[in-house]
MARNULO-421262 format. One record per residue (C-alpha): residue in three letters; x, y, z. Coordinates in steps of 0.05 Angstrom, whole numbers, plus 5000, padded with zeros to 4 digits. Layout:
BEGIN
<ALA; <X; Y; Z>>
...
***
This chain:
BEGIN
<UNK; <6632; 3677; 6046>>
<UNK; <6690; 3706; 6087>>
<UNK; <6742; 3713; 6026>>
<UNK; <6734; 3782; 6038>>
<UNK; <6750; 3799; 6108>>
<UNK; <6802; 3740; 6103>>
<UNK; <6834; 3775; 6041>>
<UNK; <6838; 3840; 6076>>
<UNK; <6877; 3810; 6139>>
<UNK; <6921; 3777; 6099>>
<UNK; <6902; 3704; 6113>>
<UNK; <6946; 3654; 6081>>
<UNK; <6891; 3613; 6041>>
<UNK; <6825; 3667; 6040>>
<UNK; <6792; 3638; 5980>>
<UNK; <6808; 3555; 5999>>
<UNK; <6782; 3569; 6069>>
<UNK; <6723; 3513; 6100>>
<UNK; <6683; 3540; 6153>>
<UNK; <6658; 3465; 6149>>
<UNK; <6725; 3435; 6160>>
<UNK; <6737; 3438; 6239>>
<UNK; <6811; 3429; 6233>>
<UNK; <6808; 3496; 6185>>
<UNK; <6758; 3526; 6230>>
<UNK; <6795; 3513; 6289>>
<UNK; <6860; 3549; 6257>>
<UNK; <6839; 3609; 6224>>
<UNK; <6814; 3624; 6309>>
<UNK; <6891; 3607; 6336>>
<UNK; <6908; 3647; 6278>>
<UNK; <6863; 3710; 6291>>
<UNK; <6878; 3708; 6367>>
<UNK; <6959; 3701; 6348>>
<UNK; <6959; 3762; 6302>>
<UNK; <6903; 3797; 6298>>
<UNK; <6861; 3802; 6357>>
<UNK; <6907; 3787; 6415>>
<UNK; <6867; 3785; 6480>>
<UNK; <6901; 3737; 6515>>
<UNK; <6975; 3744; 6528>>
<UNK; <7014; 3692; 6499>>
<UNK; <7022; 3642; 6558>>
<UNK; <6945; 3645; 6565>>
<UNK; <6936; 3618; 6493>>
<UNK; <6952; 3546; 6503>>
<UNK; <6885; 3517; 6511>>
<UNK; <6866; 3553; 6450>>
<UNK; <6928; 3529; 6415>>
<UNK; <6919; 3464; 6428>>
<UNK; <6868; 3446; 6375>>
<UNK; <6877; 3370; 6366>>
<UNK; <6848; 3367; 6437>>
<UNK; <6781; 3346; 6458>>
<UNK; <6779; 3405; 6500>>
<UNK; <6784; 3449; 6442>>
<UNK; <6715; 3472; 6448>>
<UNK; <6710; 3490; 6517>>
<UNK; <6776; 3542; 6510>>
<UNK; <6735; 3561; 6452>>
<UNK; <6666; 3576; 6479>>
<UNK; <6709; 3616; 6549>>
<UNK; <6743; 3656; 6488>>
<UNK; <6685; 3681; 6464>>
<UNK; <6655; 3693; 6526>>
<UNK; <6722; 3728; 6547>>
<UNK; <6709; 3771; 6478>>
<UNK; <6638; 3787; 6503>>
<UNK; <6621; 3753; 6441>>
<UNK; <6543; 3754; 6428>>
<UNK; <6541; 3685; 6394>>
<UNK; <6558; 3617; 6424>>
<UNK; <6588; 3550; 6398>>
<UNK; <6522; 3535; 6354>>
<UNK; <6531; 3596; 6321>>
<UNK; <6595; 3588; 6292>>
<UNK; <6589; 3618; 6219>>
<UNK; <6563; 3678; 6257>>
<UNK; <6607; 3675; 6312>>
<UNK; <6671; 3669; 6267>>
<UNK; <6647; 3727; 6226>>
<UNK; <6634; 3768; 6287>>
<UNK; <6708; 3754; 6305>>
<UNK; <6734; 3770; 6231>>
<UNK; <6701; 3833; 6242>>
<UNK; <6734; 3850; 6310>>
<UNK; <6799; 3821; 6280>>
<UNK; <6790; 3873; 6214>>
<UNK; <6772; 3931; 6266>>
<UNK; <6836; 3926; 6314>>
<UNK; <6880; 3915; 6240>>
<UNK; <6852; 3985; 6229>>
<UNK; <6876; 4014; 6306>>
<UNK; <6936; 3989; 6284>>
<UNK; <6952; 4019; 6226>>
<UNK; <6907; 4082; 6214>>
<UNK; <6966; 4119; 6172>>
<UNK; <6966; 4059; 6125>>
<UNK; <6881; 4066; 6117>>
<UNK; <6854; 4123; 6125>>
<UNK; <6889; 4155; 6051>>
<UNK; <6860; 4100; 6012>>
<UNK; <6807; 4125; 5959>>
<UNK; <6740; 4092; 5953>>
<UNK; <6733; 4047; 5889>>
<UNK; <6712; 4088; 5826>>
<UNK; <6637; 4100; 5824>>
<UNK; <6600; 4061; 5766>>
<UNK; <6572; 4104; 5706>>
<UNK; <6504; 4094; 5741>>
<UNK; <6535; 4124; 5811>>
<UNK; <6490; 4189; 5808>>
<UNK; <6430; 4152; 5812>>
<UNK; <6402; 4138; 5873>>
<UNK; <6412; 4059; 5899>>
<UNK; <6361; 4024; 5954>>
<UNK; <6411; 3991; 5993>>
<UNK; <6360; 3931; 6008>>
<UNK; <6343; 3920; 5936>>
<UNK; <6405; 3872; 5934>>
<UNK; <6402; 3832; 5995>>
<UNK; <6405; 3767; 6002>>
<UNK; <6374; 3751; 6069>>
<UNK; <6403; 3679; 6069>>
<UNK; <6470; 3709; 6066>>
<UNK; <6503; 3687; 6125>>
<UNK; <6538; 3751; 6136>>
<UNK; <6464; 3783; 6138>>
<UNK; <6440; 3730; 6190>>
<UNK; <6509; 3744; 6227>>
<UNK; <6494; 3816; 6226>>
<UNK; <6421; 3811; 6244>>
<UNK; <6437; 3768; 6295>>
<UNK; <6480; 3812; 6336>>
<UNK; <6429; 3874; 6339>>
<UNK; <6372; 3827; 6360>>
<UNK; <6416; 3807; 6423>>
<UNK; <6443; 3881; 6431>>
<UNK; <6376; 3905; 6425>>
<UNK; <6346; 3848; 6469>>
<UNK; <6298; 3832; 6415>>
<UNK; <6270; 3752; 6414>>
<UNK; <6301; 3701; 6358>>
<UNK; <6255; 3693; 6303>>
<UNK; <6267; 3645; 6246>>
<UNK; <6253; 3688; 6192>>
<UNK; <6314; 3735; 6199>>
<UNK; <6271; 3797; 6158>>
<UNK; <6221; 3792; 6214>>
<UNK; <6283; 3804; 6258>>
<UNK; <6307; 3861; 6217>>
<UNK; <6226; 3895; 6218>>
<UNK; <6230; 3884; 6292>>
<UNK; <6300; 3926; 6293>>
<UNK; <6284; 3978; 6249>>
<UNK; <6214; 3992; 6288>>
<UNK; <6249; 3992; 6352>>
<UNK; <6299; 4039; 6326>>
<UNK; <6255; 4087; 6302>>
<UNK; <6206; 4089; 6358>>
<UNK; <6254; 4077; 6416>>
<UNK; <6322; 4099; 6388>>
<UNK; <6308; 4171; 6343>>
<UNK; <6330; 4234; 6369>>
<UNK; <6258; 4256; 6380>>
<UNK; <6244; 4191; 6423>>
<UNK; <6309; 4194; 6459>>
<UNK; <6290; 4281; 6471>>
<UNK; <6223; 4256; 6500>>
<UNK; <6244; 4197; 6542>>
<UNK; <6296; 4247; 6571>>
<UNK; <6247; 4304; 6590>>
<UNK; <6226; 4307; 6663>>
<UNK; <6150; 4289; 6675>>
<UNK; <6115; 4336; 6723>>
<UNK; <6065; 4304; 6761>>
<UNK; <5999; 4335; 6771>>
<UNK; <5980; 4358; 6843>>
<UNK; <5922; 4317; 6875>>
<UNK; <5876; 4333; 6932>>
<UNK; <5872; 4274; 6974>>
<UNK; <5804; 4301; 7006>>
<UNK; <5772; 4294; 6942>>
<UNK; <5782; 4229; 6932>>
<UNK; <5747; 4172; 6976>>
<UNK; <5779; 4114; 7011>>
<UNK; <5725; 4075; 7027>>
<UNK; <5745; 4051; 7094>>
<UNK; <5769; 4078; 7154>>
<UNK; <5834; 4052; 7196>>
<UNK; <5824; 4102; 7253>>
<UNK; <5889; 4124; 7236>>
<UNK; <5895; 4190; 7200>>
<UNK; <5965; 4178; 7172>>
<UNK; <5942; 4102; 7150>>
<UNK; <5878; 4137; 7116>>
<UNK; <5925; 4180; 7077>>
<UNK; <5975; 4137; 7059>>
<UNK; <5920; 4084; 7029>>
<UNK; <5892; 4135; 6997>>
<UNK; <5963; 4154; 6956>>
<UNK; <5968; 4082; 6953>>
<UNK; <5903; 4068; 6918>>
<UNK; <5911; 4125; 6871>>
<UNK; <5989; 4097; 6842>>
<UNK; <5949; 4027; 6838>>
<UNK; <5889; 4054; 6797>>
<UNK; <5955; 4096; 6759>>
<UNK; <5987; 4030; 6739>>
<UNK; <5921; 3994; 6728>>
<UNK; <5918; 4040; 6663>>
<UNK; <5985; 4040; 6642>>
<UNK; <5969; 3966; 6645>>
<UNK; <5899; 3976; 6605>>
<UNK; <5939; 4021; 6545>>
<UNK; <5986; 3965; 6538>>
<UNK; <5934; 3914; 6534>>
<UNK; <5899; 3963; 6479>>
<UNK; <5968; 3968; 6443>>
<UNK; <5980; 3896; 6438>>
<UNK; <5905; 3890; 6417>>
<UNK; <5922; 3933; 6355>>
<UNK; <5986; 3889; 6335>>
<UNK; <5948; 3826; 6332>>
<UNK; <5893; 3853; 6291>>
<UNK; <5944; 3893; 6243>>
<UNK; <5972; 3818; 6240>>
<UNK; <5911; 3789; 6229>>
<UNK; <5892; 3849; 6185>>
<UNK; <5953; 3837; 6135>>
<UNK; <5968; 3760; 6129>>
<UNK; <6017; 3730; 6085>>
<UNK; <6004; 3670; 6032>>
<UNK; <6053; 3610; 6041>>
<UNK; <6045; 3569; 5981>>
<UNK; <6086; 3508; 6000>>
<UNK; <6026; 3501; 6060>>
<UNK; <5970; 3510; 6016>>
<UNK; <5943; 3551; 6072>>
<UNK; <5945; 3625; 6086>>
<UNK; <5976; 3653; 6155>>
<UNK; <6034; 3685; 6179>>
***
């Protein structure tokens, strides 16, 4: 699964690699930090070096926090992806003569025809879980085990949050509507007529957040019964539900 990004930074042995293996695993890291990445100078690396050591994991896991990695030492397919990809980017910096001339592979006889990028995706792929993965935690959006829930999560946040015409709106300046505080009635009097005017402001910014509150409560309302609305069969339960 990471022949590919192994291949294309040279690794000595891309297609015999075992993520499994945690002497391999533990190598192809020392080998990434030694020549590809780099983050620590050279007399820093001897914790990570030292991969016979029980300690191993701990240099590992600071490494990765060091990298602002977004995956931890249970994730490490994902995490050792992630760092194949950083590794593959900074190969790139490096040598952007060598790169940026080379022609894309020759187009298929088929090529013209417009291609749904999803139709071939395998969501068990470990590279899509990897990828997945890392917008969910960029994004700040929760874990889910079915990774395409994930991915439905990210792509609505994306296009309600993220679009230029959200981004346009969330970046124009609200004017606020003047209010007459004689109009409106406190209710009480504190003999004070500063206190009676600030209650008042304050009572009208509570009853203000009391129906932000309320259209939340009606949008979450709508979610449930869209999910309720639209459930999905699971055979293996014999039961139907999400």
């Amino acid at each position: 699964m990471f022949r590919r990004k192994l291949t294309a930074l040279d690794y000595h042995n891309p297609s015999g690699f075992d993520c499994t293996d945690e002497t391999q695993f533990r190598n192809c890291i020392v080998w990434l930090e030694d020549q590809k990445i780099r983050h620590y100078k050279i007399e820093d690396r001897g914790n990570l070096r030292n991969i016979p050591s029980s300690d191993w994991p701990k240099a590992y896991e600071k490494y990765l926090q060091d990298l602002t990695c977004p995956f931890g030492l249970q994730d490490k397919q994902e995490a050792l992806d992630w760092l194949l990809g950083l590794a593959v980017r900074y190969e790139y910096g490096d040598n952007v003569e060598k790169y940026k001339n080379c022609q894309p592979l020759a187009a298929s006889s088929d090529g013209d025809k417009a291609v749904d990028p999803l139709v071939n995706l395998d969501s068990n792929s470990p590279d899509f879980k990897a990828g997945v993965t890392a917008l969910a935690n960029i994004l700040k959006i929760p874990r889910h085990d079915d990774y395409l829930v994930m991915l439905k999560a990210i792509r609505i946040l994306i296009q309600e949050r993220l679009s230029p015409e959200a981004i346009s709106k969330a970046s124009q300046n609200k004017e606020g509507v003047p209010v007459t505080l004689d109009k409106h009635i406190l209710g009480f009097d504190t003999g004070d007529a500063t206190l009676n005017e600030a209650a008042q402001i304050l009572r009208l910014l509570h009853i203000e957040e009391l129906r932000e509150l309320q259209t939340k409560i009606n949008e979450a309302i709508v979610a449930v019964q869209a999910i309720i609305a639209d459930p999905k069969t699971d055979h293996r339960l014999g039961k139907v539900g999400r």
